[in-house]
N, C-alpha and C positions, 0 to 999 in steps of 0.2 A: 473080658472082650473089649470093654471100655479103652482097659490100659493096652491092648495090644496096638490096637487103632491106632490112638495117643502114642506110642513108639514107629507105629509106618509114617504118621505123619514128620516127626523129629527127624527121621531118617532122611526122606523126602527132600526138605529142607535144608539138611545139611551136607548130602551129597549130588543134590540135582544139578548145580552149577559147574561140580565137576564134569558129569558127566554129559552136560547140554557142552561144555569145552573140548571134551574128547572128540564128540560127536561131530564139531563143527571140524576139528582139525582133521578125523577121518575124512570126512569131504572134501577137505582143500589138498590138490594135489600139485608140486611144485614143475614147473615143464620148463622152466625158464633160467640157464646155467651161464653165469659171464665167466670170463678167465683172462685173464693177459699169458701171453705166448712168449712176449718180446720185447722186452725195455731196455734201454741205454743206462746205463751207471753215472754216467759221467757227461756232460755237453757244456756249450760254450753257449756265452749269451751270445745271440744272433742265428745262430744254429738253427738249421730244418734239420731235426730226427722224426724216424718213425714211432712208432708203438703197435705193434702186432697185437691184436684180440680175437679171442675166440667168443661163439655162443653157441650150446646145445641146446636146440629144442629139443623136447619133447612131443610135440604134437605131430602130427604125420600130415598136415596141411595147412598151410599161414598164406598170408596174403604179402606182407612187409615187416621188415624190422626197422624200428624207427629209431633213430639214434639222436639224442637231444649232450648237452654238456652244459654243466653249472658249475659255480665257485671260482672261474680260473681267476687268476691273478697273472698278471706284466707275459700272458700267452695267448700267441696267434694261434688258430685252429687252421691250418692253409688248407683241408678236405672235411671239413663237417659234416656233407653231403655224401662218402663215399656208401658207394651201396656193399652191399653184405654178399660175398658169395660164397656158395655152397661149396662145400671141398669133398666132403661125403657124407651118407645118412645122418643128417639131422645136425649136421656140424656146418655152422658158417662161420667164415674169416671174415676180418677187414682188416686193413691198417692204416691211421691215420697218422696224419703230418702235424707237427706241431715245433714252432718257431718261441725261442723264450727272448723276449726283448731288456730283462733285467738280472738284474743277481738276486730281488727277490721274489721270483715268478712263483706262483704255483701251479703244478697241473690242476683242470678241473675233475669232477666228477661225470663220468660215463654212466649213461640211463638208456636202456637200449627196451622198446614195447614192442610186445608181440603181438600184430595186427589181423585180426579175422573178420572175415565178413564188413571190413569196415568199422570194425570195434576193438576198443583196446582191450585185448584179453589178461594181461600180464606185464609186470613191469619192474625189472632187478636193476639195481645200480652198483657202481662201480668207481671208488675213488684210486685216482690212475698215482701211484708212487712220483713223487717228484726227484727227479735223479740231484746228484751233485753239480750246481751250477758254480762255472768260471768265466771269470772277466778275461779280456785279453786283455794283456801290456799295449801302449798307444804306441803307435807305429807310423813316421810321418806318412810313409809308401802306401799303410795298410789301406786296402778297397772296399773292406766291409764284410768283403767275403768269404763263409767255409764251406770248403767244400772238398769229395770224395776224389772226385778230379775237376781238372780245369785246363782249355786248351782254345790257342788263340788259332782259329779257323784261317783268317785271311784279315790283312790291312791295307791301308794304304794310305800314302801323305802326298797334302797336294798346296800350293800356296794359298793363305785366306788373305794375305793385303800385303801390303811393303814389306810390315813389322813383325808377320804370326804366319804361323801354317796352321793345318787342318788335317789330323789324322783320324781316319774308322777302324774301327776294331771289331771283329765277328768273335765274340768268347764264346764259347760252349764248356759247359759244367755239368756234373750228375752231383747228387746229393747236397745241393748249393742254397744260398741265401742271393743268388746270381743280379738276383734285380737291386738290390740294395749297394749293387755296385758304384764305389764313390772313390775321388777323390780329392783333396782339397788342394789348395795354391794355386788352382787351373783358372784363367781368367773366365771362358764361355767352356763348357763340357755337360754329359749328360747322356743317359739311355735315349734312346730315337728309337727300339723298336726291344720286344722282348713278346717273348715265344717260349710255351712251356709243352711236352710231349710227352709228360707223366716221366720219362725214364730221365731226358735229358732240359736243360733249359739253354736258350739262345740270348743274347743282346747283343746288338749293335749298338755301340760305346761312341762319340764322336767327343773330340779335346782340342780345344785350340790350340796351339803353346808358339813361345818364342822363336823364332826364324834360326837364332843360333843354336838350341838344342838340339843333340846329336840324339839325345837316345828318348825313350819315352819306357818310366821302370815304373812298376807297381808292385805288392804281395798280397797274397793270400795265403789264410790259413790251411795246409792242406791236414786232412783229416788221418790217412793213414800213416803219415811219418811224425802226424801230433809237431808237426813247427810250421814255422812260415815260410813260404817259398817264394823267389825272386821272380818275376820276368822283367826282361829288360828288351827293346824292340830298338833296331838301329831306325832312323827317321830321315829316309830318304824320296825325296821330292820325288814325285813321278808325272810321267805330264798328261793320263787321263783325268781327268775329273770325275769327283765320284760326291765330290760333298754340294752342299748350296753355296758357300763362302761369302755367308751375309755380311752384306755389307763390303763385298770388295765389286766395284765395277771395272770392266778389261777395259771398258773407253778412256777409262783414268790412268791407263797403264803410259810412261813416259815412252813408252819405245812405238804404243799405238799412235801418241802425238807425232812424235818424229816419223811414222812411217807416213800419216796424213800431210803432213807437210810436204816431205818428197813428191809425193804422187802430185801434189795441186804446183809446186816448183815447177817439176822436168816438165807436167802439163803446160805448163806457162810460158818455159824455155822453148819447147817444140814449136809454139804457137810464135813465138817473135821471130825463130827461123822461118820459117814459113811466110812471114810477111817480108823479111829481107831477102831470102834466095827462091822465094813461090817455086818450093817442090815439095808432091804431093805426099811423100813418105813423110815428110816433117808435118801435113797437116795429123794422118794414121797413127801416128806416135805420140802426138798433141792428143788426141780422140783417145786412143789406147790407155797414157795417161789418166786421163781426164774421167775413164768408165773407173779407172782402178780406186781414183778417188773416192766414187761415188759408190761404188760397190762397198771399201772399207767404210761407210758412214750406215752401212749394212741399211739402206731404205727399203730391201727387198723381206728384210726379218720383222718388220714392225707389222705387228699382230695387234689383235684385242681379247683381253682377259673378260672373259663372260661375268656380271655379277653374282655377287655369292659365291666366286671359287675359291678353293682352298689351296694356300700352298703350304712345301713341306719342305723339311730338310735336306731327304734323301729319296730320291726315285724306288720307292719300294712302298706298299700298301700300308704297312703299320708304321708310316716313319710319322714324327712329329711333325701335326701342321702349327706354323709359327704365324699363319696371316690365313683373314680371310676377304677378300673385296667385298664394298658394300656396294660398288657400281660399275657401271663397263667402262675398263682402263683400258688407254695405249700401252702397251708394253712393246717388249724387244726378245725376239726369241733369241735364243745363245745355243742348243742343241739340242738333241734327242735321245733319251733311251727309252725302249719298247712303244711301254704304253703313256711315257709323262717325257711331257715336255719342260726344259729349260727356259726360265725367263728371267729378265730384267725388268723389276718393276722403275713406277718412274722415283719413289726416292732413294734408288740406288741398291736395294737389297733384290738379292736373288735365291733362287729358291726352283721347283717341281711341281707341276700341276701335270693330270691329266689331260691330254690330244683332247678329252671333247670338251674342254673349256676354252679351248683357241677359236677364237673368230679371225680370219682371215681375212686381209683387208681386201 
């Protein structure tokens, strides 16, 4: 009896752990399945590609799936935050955007928790394949930009002083690096406004350049022909105004001098006719004169800039503000679009504010 005992206990002992192991695995049941759907082979540094992911739950009721990312190297996450939608029973998508800044980026590792009641229930990770990364060849024209398409909405060029003009540019892109839109050799240039609508992206591009340049050419990489594509824009003056053109004043303009001059001349002329042959058409012509003067010295446009206002580049909400008053200025209005007004500050730079920052004298 003794020895039998003495053999349950040996027994006991040397298979309890197994089976305290099976037992605990019986109970753990796995609910929690990643996958990738959809990877690129191939991308260019600078490049926004996608990565399609799947997740099967298991449970027949969650709260959130929480999606965290670790390890990346020389990569943008441009949607970290994108939420997870259901496509059918118990199956959610995402896809996220990811931008590689180097030749040796790595993707990170996807960790995605299954949230209940406010508690983490679950939690599978997922190290995401880093495809084949390429440099591009340097390119003086190149903008920076790849993308699936690319198309220049509307421009226009207007003069910015004696020596430069001033052209805008509306680009729209799908599948784009759009913002990182550059180019060099430009003396003044620069995004003034960018807009993104999940499908497509917008910016408004503004470039000074030289008064003699005929064309204004840039490339981008286009994605479906795998090369680089030309545009080239003819660069012709037009006489609305659409930019700020800091730093150019229209009082400065030689042809404004001479037309002030005439006006206060013939004024002057009419007035000494008038005192030799006293007839009264010569004094109405002297007067006539004499308002056109005064009118060209625009007294009737001089405004005041409220403290604290902001001005911008271009007449449009998201344009860049380059100034901000730290007090109430005389200024000089120059025109109107919508809601912003044109002005002339007093050291010569001009720019767009909003109607209710004008005070009126």
């Amino acid at each position: 009896m003794k020895r039998l005992f003495s053999l349950l206990i040996l027994f006991y002992a040397l298979f309890s752990p197994l089976l305290a192991e099976e037992s605990v695995y019986e109970s753990y049941s796995k609910s929690l399945f990643l996958s990738i759907e959809d990877t690129p082979k191939k991308v260019y540094v600078g490049q926004v590609f996608p990565i399609k992911v799947k997740t099967i739950v298991a449970h027949t009721k969650i709260d959130a799936l929480k999606t965290t990312f670790s390890d990346a190297k020389n990569v943008e996450i441009i949607n970290a935050n994108a939420p997870w939608e259901l496509s059918q029973d118990n199956t959610y998508t995402n896809t996220f955007y990811f931008k590689i800044n180097a030749p040796t980026a790595f993707l990170p590792t996807l960790s995605v928790t299954l949230v209940q009641n406010k508690t983490l229930i679950e939690s599978t990770s997922l190290e995401l394949s880093t495809p084949n990364i390429v440099q591009l060849k340097k390119d003086p024209l190149f903008s920076a930009v790849i993308a699936n398409t690319l198309s220049i909405n509307k421009y226009k060029t207007t003069t910015f002083d004696a020596k430069n003009i001033i052209t805008v540019l509306e680009i729209e892109a799908t599948g784009a690096n759009l913002k990182d839109f550059k180019l060099s050799g430009i003396a003044k240039s620069g995004i003034d406004s960018f807009s993104d609508n999940g499908t497509s992206q917008t910016i408004y591009y503004y470039a000074v350049l030289p008064n003699y340049q005929k064309n204004f050419e840039f490339t981008y990489f286009d994605l479906p022909s795998n090369k680089f594509t030309k545009i080239s824009l003819p660069l012709t003056i037009e006489n609305e105004e659409v930019s700020t053109q800091l730093g150019l004043n229209p009082k400065e303009s030689i042809f404004e001098f001479y037309k002030s001059i005439a006006y206060a001349l013939l004024s002057f002329t009419f007035f000494l006719l008038l005192i030799f042959y006293r007839k009264w058409y010569y004094l109405l012509l002297s007067l006539l004169f004499l308002g056109l003067y005064f009118l060209d010295q625009n007294p009737l446009n001089h405004v005041k800039l409220k403290a604290g206002s902001s001005m911008k580049i271009l007449p449009m909400e998201r344009s860049t503000v380059f100034y901000t008053s730290d007090a109430l200025l005389e200024v000089e209005k120059l025109g109107e679009r919508e809601i912003y007004i044109k002005i002339l500050l007093p050291d010569g730079k001009i720019g767009w504010t909003e109607r209710e920052n004008i005070i009126k004298n």
